[in-house]
PDB file of N, H, CA, C and O in Angstrom:
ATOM      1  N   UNK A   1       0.830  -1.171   0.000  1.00  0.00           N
ATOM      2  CA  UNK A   1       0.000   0.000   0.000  1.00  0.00           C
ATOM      3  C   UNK A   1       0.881   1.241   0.000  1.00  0.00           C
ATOM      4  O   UNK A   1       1.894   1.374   0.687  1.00  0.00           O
ATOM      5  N   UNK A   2       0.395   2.108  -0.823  1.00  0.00           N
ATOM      6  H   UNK A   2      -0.428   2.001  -1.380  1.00  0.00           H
ATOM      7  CA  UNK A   2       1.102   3.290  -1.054  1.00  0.00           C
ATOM      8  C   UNK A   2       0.608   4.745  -0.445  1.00  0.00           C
ATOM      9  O   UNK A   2       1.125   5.862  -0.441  1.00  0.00           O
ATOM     10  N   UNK A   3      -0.448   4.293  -0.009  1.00  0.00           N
ATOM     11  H   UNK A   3      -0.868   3.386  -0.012  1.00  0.00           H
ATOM     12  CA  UNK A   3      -1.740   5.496   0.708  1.00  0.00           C
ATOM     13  C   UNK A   3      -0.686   5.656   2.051  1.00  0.00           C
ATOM     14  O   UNK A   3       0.037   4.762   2.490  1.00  0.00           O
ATOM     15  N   UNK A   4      -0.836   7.382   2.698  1.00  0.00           N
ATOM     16  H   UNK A   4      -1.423   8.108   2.341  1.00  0.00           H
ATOM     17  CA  UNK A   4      -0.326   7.590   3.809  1.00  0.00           C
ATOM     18  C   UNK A   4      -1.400   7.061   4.596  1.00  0.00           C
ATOM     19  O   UNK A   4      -2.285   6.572   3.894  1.00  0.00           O
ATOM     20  N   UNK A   5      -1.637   6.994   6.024  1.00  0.00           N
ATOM     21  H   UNK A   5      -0.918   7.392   6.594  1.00  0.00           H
ATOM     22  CA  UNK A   5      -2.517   6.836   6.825  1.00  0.00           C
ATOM     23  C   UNK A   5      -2.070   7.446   8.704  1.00  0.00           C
ATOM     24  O   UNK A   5      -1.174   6.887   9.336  1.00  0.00           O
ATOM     25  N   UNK A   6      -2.683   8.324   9.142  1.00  0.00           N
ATOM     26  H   UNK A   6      -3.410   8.778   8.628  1.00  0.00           H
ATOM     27  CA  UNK A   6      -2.632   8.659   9.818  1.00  0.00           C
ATOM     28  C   UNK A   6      -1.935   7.922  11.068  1.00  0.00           C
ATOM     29  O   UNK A   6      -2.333   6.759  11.007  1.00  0.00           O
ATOM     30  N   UNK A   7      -1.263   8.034  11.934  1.00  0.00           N
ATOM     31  H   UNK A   7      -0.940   8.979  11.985  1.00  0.00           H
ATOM     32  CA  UNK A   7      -0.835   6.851  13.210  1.00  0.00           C
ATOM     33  C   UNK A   7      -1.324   7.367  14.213  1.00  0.00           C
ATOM     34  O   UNK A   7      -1.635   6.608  15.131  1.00  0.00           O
ATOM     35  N   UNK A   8      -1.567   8.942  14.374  1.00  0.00           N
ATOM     36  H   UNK A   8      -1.314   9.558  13.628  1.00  0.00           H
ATOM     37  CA  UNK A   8      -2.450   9.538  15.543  1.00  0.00           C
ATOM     38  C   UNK A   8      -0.857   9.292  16.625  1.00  0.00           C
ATOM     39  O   UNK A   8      -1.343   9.112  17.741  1.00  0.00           O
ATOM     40  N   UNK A   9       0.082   9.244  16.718  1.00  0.00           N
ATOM     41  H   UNK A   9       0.477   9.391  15.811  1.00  0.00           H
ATOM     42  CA  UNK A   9       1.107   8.939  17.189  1.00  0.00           C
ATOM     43  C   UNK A   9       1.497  10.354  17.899  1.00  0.00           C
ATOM     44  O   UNK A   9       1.015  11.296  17.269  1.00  0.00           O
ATOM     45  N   UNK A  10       2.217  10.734  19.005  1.00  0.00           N
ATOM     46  H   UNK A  10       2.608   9.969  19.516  1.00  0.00           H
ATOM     47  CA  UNK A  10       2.405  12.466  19.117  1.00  0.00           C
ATOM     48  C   UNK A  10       4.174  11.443  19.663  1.00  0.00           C
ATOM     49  O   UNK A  10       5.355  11.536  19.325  1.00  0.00           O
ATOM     50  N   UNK A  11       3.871  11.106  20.034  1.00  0.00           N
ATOM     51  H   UNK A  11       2.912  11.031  20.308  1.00  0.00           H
ATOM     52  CA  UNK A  11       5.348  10.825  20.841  1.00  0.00           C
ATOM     53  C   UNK A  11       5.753   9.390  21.566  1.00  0.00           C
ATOM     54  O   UNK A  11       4.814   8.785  22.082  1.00  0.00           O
ATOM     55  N   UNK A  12       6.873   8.883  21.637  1.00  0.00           N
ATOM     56  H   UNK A  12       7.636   9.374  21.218  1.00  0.00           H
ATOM     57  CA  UNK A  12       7.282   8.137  22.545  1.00  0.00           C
ATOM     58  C   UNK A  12       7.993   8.293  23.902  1.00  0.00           C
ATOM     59  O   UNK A  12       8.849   9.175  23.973  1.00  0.00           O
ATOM     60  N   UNK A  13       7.756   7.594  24.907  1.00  0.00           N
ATOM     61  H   UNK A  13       7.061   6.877  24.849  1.00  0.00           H
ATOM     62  CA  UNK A  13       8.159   7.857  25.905  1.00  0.00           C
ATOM     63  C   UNK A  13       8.976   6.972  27.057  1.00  0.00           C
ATOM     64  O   UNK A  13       8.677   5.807  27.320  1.00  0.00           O
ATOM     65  N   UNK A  14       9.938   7.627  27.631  1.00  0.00           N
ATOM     66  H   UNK A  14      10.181   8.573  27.417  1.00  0.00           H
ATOM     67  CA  UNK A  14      10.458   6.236  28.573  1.00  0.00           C
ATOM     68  C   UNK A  14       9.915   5.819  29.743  1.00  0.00           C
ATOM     69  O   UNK A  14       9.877   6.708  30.594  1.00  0.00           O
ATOM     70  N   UNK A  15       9.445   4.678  30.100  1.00  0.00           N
ATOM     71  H   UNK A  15       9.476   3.956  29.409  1.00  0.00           H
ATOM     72  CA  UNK A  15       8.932   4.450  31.230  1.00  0.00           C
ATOM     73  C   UNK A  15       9.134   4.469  32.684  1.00  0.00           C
ATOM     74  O   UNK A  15       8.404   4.231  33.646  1.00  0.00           O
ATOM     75  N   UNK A  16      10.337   4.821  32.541  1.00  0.00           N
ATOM     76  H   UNK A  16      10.930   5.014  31.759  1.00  0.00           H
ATOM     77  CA  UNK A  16      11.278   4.950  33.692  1.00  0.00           C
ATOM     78  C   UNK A  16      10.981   6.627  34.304  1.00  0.00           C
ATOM     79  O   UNK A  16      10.513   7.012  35.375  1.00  0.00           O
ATOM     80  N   UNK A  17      11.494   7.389  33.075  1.00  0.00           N
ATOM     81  H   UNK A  17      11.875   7.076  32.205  1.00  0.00           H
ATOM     82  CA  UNK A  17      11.740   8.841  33.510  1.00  0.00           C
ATOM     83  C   UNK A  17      10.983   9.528  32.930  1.00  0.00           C
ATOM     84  O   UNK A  17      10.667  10.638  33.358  1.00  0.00           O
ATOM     85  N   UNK A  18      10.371   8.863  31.469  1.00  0.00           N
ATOM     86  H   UNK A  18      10.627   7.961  31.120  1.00  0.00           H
ATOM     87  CA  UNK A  18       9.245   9.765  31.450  1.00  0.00           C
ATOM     88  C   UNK A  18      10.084  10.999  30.256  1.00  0.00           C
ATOM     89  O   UNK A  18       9.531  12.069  30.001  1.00  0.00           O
ATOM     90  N   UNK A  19      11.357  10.639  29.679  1.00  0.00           N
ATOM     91  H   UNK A  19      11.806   9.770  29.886  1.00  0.00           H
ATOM     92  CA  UNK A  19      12.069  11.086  28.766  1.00  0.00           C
ATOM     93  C   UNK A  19      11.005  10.838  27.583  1.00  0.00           C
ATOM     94  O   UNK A  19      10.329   9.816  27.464  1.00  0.00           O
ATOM     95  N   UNK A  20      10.968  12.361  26.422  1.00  0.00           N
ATOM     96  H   UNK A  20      11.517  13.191  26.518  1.00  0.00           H
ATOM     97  CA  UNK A  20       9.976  11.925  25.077  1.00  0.00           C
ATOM     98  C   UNK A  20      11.322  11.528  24.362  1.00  0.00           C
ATOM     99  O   UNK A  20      12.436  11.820  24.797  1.00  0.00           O
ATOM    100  N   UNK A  21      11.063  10.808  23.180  1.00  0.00           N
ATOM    101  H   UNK A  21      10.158  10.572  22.827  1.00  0.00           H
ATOM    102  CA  UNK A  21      11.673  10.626  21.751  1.00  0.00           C
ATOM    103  C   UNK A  21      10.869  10.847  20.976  1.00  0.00           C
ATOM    104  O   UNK A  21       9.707  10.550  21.253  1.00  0.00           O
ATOM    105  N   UNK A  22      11.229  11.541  19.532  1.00  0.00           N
ATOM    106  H   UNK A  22      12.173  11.783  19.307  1.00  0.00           H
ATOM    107  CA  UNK A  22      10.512  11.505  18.378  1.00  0.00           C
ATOM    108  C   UNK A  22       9.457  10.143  18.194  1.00  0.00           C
ATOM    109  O   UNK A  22       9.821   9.011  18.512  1.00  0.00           O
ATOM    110  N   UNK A  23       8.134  10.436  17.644  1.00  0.00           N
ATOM    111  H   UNK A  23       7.838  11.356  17.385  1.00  0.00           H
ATOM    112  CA  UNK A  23       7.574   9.425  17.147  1.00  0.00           C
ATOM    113  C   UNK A  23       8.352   9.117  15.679  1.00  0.00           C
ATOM    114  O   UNK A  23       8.660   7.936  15.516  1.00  0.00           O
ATOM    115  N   UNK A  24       8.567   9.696  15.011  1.00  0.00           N
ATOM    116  H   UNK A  24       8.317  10.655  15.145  1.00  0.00           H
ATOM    117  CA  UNK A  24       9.546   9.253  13.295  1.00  0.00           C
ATOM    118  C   UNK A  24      10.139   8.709  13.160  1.00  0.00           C
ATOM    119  O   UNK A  24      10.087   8.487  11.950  1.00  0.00           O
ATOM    120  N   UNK A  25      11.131   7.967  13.712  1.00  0.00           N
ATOM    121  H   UNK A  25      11.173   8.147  14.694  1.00  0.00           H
ATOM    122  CA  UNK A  25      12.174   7.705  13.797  1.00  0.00           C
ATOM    123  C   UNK A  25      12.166   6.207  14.963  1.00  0.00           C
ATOM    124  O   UNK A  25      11.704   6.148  16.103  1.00  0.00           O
ATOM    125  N   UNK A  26      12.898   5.068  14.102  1.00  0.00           N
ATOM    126  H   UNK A  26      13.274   5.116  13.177  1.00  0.00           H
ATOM    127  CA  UNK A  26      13.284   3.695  14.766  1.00  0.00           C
ATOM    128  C   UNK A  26      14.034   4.032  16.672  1.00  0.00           C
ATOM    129  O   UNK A  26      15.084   4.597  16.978  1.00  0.00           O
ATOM    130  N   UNK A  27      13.424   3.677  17.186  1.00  0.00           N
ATOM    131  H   UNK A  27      12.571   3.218  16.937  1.00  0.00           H
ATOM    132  CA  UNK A  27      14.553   3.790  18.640  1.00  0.00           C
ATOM    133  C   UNK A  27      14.328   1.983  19.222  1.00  0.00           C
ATOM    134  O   UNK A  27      13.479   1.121  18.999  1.00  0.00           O
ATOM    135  N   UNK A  28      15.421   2.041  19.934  1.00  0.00           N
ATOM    136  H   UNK A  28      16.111   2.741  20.115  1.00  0.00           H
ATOM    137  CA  UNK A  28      14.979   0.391  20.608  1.00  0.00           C
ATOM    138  C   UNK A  28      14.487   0.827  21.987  1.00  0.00           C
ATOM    139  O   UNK A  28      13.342   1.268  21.885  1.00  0.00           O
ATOM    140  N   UNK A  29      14.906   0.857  23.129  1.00  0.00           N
ATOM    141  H   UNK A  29      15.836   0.499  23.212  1.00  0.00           H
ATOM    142  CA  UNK A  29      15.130   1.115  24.215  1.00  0.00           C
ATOM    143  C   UNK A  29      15.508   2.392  24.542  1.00  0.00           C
ATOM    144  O   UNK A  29      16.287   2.986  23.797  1.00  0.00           O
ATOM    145  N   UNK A  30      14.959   3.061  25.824  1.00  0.00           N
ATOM    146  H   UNK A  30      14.326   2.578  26.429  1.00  0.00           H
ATOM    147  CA  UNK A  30      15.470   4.570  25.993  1.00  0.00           C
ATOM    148  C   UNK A  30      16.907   4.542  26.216  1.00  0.00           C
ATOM    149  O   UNK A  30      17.505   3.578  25.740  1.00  0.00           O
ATOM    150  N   UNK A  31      17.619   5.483  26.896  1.00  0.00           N
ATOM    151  H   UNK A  31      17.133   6.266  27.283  1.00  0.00           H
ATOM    152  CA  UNK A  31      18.946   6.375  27.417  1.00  0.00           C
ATOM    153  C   UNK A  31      18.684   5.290  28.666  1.00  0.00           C
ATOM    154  O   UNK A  31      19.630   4.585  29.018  1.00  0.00           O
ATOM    155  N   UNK A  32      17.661   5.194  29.189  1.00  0.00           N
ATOM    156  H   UNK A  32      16.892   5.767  28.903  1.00  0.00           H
ATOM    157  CA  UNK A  32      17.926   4.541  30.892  1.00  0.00           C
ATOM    158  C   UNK A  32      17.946   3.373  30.531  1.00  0.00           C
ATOM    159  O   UNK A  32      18.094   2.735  31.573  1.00  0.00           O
ATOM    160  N   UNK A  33      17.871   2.440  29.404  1.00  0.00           N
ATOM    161  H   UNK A  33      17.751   2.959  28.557  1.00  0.00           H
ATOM    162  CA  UNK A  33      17.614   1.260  29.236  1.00  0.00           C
ATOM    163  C   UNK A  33      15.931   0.637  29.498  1.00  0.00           C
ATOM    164  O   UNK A  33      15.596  -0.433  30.006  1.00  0.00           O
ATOM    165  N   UNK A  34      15.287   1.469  29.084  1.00  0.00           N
ATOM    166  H   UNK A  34      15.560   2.338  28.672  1.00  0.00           H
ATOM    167  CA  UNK A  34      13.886   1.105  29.672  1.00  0.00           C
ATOM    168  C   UNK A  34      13.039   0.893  28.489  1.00  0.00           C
ATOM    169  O   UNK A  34      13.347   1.578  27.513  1.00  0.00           O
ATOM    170  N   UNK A  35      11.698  -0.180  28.316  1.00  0.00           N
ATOM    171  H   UNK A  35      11.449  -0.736  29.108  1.00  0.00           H
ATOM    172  CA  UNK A  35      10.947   0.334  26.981  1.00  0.00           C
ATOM    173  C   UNK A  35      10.368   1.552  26.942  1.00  0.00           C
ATOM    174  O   UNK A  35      10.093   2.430  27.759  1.00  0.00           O
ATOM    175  N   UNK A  36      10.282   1.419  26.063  1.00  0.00           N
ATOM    176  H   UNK A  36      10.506   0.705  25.399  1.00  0.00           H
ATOM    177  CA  UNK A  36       9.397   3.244  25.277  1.00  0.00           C
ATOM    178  C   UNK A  36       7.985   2.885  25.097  1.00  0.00           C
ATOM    179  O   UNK A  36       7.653   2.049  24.256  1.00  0.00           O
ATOM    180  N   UNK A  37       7.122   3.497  25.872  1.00  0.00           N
ATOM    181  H   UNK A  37       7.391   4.176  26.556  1.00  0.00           H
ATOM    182  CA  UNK A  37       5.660   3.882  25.396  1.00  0.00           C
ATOM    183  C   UNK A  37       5.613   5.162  24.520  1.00  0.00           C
ATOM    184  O   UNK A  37       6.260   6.190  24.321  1.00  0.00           O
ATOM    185  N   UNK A  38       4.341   4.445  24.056  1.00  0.00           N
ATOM    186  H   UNK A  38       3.816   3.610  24.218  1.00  0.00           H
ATOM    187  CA  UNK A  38       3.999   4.839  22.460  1.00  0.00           C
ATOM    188  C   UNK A  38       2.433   5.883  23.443  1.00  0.00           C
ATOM    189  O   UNK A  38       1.527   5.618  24.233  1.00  0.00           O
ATOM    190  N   UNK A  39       3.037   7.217  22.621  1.00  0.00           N
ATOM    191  H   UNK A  39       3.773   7.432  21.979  1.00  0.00           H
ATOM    192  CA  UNK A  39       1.816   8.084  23.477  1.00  0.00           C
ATOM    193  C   UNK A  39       1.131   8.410  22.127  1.00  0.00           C
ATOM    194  O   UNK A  39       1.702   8.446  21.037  1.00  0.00           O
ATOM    195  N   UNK A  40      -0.522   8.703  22.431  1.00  0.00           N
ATOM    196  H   UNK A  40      -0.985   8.674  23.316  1.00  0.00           H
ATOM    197  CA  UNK A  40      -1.059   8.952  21.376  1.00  0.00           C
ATOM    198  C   UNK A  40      -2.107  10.319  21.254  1.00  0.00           C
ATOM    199  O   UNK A  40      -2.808  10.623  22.220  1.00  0.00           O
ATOM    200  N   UNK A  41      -2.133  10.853  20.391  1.00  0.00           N
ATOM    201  H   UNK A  41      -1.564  10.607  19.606  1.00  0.00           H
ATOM    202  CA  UNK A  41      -3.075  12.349  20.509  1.00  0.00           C
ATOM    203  C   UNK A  41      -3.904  11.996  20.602  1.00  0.00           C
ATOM    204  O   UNK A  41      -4.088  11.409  19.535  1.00  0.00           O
ATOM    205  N   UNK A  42      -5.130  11.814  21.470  1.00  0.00           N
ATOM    206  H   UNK A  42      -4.981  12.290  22.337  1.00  0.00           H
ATOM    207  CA  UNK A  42      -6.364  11.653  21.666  1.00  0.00           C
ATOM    208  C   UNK A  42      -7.061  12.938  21.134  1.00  0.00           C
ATOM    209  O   UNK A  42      -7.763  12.550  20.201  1.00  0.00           O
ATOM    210  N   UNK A  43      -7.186  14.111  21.261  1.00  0.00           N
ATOM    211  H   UNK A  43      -6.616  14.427  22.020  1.00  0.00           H
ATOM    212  CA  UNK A  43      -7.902  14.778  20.701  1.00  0.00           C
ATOM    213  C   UNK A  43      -7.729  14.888  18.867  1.00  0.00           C
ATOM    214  O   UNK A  43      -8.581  15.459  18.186  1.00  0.00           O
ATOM    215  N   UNK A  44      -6.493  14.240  18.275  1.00  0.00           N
ATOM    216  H   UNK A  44      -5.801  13.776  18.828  1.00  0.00           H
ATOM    217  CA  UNK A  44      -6.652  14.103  17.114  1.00  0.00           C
ATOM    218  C   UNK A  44      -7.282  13.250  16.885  1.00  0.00           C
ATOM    219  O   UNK A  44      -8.316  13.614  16.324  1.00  0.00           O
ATOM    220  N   UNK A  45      -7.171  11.572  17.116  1.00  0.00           N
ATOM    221  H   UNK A  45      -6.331  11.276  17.571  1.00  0.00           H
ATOM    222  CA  UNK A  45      -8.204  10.785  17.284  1.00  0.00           C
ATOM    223  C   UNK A  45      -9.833  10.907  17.559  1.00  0.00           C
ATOM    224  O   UNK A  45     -10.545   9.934  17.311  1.00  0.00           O
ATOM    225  N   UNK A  46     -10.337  11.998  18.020  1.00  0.00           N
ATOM    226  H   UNK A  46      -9.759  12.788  18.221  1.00  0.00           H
ATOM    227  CA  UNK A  46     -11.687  11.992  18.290  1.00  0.00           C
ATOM    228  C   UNK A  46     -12.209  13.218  17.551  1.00  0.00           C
ATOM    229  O   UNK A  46     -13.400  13.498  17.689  1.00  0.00           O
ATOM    230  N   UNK A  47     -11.200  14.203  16.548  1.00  0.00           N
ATOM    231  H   UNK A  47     -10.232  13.976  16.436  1.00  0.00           H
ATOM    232  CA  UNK A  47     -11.848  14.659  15.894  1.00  0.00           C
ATOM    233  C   UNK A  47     -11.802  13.699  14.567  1.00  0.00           C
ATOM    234  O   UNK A  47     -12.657  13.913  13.708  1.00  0.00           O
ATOM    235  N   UNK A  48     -11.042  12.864  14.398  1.00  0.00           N
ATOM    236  H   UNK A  48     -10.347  12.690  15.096  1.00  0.00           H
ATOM    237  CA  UNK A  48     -10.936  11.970  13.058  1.00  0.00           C
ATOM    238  C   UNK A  48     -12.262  10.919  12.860  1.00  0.00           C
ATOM    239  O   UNK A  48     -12.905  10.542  11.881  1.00  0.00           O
ATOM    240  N   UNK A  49     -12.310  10.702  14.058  1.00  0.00           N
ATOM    241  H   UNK A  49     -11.788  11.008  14.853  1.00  0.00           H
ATOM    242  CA  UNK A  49     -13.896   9.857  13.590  1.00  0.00           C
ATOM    243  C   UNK A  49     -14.756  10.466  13.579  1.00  0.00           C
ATOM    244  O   UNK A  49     -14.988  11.644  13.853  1.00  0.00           O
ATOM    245  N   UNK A  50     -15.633   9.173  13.044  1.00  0.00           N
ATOM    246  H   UNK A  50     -15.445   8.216  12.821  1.00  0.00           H
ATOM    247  CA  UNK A  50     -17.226  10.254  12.114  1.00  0.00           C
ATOM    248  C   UNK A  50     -17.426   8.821  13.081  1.00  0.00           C
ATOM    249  O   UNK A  50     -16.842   7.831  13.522  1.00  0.00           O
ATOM    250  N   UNK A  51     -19.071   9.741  13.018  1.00  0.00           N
ATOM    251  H   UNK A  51     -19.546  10.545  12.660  1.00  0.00           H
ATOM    252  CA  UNK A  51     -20.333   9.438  13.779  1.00  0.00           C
ATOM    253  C   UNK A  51     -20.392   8.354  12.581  1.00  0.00           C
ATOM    254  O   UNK A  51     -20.041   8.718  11.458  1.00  0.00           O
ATOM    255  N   UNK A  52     -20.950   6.666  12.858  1.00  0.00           N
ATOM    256  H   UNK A  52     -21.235   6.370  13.770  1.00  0.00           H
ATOM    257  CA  UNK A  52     -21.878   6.367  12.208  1.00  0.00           C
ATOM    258  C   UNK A  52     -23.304   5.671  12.706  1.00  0.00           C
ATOM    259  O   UNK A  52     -23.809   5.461  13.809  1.00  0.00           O
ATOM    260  N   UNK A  53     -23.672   5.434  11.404  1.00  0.00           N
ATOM    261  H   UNK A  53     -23.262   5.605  10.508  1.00  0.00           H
ATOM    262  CA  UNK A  53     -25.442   4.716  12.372  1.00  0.00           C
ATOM    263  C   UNK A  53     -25.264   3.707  12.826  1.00  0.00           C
ATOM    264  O   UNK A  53     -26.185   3.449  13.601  1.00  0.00           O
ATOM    265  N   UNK A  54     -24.430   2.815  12.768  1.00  0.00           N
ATOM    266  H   UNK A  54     -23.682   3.024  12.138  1.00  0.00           H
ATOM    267  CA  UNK A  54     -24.337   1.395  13.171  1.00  0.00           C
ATOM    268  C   UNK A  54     -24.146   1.265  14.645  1.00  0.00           C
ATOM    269  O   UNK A  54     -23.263   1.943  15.171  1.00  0.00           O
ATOM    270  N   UNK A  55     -24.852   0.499  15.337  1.00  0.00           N
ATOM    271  H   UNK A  55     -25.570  -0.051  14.909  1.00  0.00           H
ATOM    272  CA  UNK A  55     -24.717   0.759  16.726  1.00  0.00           C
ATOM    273  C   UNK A  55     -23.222   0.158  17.679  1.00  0.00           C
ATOM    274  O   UNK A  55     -22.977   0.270  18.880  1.00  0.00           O
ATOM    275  N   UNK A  56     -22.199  -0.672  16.255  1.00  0.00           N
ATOM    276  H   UNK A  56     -22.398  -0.763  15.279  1.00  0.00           H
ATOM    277  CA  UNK A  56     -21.305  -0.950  16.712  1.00  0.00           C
ATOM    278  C   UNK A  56     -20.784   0.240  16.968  1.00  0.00           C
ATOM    279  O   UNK A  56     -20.550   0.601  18.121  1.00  0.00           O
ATOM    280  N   UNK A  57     -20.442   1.304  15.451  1.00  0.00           N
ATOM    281  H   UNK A  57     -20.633   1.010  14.514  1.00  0.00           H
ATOM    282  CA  UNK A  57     -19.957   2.672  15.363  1.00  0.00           C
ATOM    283  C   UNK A  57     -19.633   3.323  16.470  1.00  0.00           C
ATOM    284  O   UNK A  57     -18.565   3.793  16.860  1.00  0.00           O
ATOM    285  N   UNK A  58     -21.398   3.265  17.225  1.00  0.00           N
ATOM    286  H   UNK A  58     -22.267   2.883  16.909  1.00  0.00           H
ATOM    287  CA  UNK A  58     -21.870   4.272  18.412  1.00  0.00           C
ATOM    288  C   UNK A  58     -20.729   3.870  19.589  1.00  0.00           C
ATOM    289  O   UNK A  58     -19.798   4.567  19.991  1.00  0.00           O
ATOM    290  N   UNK A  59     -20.990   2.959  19.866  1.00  0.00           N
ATOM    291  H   UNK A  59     -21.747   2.393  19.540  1.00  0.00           H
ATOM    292  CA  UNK A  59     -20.106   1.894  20.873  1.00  0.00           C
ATOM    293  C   UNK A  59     -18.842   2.646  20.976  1.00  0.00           C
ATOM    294  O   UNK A  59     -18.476   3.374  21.898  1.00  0.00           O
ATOM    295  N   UNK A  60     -18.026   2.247  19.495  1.00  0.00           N
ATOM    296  H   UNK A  60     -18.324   1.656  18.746  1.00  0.00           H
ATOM    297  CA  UNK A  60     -16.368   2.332  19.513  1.00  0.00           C
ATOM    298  C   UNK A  60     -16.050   3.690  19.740  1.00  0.00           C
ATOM    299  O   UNK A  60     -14.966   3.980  20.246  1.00  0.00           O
ATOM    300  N   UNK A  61     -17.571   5.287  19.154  1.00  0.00           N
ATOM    301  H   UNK A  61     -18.452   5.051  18.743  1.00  0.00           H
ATOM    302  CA  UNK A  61     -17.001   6.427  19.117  1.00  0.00           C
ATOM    303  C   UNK A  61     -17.428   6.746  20.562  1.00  0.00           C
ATOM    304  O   UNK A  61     -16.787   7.662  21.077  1.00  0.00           O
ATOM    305  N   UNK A  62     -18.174   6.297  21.153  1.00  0.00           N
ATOM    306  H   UNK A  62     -18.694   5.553  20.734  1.00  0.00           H
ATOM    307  CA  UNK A  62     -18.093   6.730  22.853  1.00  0.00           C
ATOM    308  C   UNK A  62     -17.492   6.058  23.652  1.00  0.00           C
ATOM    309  O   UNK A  62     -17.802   6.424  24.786  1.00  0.00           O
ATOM    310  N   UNK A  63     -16.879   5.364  23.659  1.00  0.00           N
ATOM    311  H   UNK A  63     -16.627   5.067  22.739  1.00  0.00           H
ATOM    312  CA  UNK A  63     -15.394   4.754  24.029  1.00  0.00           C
ATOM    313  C   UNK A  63     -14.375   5.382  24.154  1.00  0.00           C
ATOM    314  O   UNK A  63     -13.624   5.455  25.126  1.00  0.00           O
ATOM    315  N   UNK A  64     -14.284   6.136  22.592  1.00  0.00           N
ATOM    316  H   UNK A  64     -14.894   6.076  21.802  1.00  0.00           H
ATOM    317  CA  UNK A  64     -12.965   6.835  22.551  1.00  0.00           C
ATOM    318  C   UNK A  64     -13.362   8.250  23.152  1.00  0.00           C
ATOM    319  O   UNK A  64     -12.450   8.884  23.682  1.00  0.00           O
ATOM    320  N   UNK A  65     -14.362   8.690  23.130  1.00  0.00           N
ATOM    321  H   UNK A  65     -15.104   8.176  22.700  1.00  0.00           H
ATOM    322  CA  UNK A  65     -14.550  10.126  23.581  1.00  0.00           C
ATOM    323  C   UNK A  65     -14.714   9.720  25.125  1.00  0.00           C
ATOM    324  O   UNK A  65     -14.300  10.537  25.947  1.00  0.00           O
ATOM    325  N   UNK A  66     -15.090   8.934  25.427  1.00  0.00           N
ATOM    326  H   UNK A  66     -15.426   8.271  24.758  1.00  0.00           H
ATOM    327  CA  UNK A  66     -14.962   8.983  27.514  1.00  0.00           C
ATOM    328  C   UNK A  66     -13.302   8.603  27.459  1.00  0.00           C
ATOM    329  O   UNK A  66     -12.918   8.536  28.627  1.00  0.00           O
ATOM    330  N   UNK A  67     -12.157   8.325  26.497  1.00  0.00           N
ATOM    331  H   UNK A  67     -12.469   8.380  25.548  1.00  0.00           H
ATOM    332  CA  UNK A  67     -11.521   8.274  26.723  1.00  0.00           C
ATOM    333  C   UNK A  67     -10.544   9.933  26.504  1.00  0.00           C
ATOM    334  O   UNK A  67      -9.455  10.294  26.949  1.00  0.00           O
ATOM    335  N   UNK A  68     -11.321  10.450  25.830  1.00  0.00           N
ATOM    336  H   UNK A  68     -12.206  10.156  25.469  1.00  0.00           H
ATOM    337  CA  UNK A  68     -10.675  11.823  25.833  1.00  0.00           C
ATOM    338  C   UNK A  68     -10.867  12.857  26.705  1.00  0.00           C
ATOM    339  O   UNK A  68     -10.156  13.850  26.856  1.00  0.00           O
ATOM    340  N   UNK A  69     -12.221  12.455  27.460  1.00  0.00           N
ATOM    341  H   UNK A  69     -12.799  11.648  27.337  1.00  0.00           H
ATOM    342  CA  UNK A  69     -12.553  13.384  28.481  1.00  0.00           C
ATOM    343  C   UNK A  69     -11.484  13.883  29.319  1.00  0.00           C
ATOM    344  O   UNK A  69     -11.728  14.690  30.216  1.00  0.00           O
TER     345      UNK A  69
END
């Protein structure tokens, strides 16, 4: 696939200290030796979805919005 697609990605982070790294870019392990969490823009995420009628839709988009609260 050649299409971009959004990752909603803002940053990575070390779990230890809480150090960011670029989301762009390959890293293994932080500076402290710790894994990296993967942080994500929630308010980009909840303006990206659309409402639909399907009551699964309903489900998954108020999910993510009590998760943005």
């Amino acid at each position: 696939m050649s299409e971009e697609r959004p990752t909603f990605v803002s940053h990575l982070e070390c779990s230890a200290t809480g150090e960011r790294y670029e989301a762009d870019q390959v890293h293994g392990l932080s500076r402290a030796g710790k894994p990296l969490f993967v942080r994500y823009a929630l308010d980009r995420i909840k303006d990206a979805l659309t409402k639909t009628r399907s009551r699964r839709g309903r489900r998954i988009c108020g999910a993510i919005a009590n998760c943005c609260r």
